[in-house]
VMD Tcl script that builds the backbone (N, CA, C; Angstrom):
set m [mol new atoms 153]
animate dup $m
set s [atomselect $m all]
$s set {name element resname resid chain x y z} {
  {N N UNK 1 A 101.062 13.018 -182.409}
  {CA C UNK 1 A 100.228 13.724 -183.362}
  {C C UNK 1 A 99.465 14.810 -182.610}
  {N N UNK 2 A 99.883 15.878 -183.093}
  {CA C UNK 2 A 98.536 17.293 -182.464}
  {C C UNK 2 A 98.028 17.379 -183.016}
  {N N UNK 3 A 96.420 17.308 -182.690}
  {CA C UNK 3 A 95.097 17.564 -183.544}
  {C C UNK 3 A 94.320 17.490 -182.702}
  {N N UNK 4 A 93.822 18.639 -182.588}
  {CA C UNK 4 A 92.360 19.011 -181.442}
  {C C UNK 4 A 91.306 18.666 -182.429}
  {N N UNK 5 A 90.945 18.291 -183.097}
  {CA C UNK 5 A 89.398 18.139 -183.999}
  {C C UNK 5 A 89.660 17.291 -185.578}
  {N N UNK 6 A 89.117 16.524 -185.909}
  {CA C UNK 6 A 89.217 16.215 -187.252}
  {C C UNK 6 A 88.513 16.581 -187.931}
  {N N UNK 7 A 88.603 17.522 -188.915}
  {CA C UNK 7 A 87.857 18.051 -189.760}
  {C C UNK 7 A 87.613 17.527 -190.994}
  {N N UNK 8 A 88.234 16.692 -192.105}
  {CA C UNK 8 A 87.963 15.910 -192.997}
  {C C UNK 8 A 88.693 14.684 -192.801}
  {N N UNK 9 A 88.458 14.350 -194.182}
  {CA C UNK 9 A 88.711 12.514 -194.791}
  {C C UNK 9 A 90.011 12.093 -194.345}
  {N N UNK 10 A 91.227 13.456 -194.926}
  {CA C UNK 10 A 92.104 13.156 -194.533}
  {C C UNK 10 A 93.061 12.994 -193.877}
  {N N UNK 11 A 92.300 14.169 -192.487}
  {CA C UNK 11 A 92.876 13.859 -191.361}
  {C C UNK 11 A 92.464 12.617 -190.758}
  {N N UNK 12 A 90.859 12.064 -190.569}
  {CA C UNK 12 A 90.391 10.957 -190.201}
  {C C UNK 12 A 91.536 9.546 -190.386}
  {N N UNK 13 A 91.550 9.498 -191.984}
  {CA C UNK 13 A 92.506 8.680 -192.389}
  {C C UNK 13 A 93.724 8.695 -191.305}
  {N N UNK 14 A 94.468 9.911 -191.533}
  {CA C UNK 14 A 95.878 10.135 -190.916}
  {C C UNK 14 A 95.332 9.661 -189.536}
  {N N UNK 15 A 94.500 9.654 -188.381}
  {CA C UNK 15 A 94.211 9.472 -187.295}
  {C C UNK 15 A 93.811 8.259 -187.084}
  {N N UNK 16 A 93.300 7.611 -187.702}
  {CA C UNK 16 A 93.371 5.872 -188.116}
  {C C UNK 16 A 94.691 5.366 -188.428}
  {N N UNK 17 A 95.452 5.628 -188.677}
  {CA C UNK 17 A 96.872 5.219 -188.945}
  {C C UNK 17 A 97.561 5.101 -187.776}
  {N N UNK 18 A 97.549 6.514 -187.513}
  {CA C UNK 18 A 98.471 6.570 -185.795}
  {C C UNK 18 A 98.312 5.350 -184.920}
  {N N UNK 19 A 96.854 5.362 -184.654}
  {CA C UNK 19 A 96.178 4.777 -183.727}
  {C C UNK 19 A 96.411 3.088 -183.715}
  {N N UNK 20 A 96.464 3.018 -185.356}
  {CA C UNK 20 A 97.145 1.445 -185.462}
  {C C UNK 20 A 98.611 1.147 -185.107}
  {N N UNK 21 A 99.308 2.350 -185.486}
  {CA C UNK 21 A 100.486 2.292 -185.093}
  {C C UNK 21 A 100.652 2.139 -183.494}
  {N N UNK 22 A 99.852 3.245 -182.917}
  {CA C UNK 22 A 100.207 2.767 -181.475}
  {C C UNK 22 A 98.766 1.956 -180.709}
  {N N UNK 23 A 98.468 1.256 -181.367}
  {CA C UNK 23 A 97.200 0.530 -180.839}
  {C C UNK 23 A 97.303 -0.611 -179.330}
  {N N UNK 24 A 98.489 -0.985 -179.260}
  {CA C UNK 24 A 99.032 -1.983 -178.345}
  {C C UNK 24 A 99.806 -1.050 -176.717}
  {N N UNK 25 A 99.791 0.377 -176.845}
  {CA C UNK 25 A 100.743 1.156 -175.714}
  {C C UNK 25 A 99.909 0.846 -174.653}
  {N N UNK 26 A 101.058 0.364 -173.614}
  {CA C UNK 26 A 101.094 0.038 -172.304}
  {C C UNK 26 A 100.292 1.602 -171.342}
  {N N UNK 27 A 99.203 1.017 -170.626}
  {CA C UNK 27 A 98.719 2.213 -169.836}
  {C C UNK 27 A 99.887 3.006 -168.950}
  {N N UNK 28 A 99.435 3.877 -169.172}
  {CA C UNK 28 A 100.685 4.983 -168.162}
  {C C UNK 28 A 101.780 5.878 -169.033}
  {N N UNK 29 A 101.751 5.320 -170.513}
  {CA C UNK 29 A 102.679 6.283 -171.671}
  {C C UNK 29 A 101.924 7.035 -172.101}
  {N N UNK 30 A 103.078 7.946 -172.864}
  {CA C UNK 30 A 102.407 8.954 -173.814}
  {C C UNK 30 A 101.813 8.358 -174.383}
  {N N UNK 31 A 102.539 7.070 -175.439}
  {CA C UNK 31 A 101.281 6.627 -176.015}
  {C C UNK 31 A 100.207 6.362 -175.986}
  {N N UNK 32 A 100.199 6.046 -174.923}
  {CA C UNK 32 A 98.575 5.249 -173.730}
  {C C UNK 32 A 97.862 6.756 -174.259}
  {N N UNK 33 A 98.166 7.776 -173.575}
  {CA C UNK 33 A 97.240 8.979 -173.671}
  {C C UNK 33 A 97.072 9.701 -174.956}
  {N N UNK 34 A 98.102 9.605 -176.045}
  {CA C UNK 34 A 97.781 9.552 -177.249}
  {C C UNK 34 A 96.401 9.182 -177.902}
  {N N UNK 35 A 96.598 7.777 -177.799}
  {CA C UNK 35 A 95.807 6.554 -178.007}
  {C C UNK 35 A 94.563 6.873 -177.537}
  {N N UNK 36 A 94.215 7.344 -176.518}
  {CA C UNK 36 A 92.912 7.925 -175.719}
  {C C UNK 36 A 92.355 8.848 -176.277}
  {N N UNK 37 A 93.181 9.541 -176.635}
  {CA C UNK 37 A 92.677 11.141 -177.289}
  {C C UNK 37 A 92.233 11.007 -178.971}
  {N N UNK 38 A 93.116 10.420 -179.262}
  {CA C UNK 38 A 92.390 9.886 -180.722}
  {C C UNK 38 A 91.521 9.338 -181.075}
  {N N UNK 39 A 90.817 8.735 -180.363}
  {CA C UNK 39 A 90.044 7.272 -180.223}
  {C C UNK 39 A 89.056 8.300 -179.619}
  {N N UNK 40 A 88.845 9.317 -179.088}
  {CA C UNK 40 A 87.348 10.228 -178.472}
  {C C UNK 40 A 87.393 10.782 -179.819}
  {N N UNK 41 A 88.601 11.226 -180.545}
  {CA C UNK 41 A 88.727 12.191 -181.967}
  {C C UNK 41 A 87.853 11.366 -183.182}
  {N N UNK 42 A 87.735 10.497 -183.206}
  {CA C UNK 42 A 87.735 9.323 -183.820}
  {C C UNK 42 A 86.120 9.646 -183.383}
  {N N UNK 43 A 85.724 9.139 -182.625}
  {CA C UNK 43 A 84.128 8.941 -182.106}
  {C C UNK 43 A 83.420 10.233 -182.056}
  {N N UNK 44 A 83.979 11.357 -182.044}
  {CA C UNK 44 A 83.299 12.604 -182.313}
  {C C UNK 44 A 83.275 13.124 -183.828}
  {N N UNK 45 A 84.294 12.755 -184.705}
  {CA C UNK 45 A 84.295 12.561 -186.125}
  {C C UNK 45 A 82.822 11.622 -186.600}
  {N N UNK 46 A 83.044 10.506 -186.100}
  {CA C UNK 46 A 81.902 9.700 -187.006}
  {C C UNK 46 A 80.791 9.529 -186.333}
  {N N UNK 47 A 80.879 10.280 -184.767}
  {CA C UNK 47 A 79.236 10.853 -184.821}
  {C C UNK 47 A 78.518 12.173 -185.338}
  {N N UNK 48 A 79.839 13.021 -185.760}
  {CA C UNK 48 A 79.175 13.968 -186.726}
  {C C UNK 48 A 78.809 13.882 -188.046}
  {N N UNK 49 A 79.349 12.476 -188.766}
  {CA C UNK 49 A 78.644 12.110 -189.858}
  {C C UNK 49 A 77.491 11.011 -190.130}
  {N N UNK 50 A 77.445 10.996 -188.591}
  {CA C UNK 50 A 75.683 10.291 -188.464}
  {C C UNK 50 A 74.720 11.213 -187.875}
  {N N UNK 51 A 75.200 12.468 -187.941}
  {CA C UNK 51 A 73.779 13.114 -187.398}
  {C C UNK 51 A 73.075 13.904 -188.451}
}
mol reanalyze $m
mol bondsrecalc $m
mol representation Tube
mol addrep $m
């Protein structure tokens, strides 16, 4: 998935999905670093809707 920023609901959604999908990748894959990058995407999303 490419996405530098989540900007609404429904990318959030779509980025919660992935992440379940690859929630289990072994450190050292793409997925692994996928998984990393979404998951900061993820935490910069829903600290901009707590500030």
């Amino acid at each position: 998935m490419e996405i530098e920023i989540i900007t609404n609901e429904e990318e959030y959604t779509a980025v919660l999905q992935r992440i379940d999908e690859i929630l289990n990748a072994k450190k050292g894959t793409p997925e692994y670093d996928e998984l990393q990058k979404l998951t900061d995407l993820v935490e910069d999303y829903e600290d901009g809707l707590c500030s």
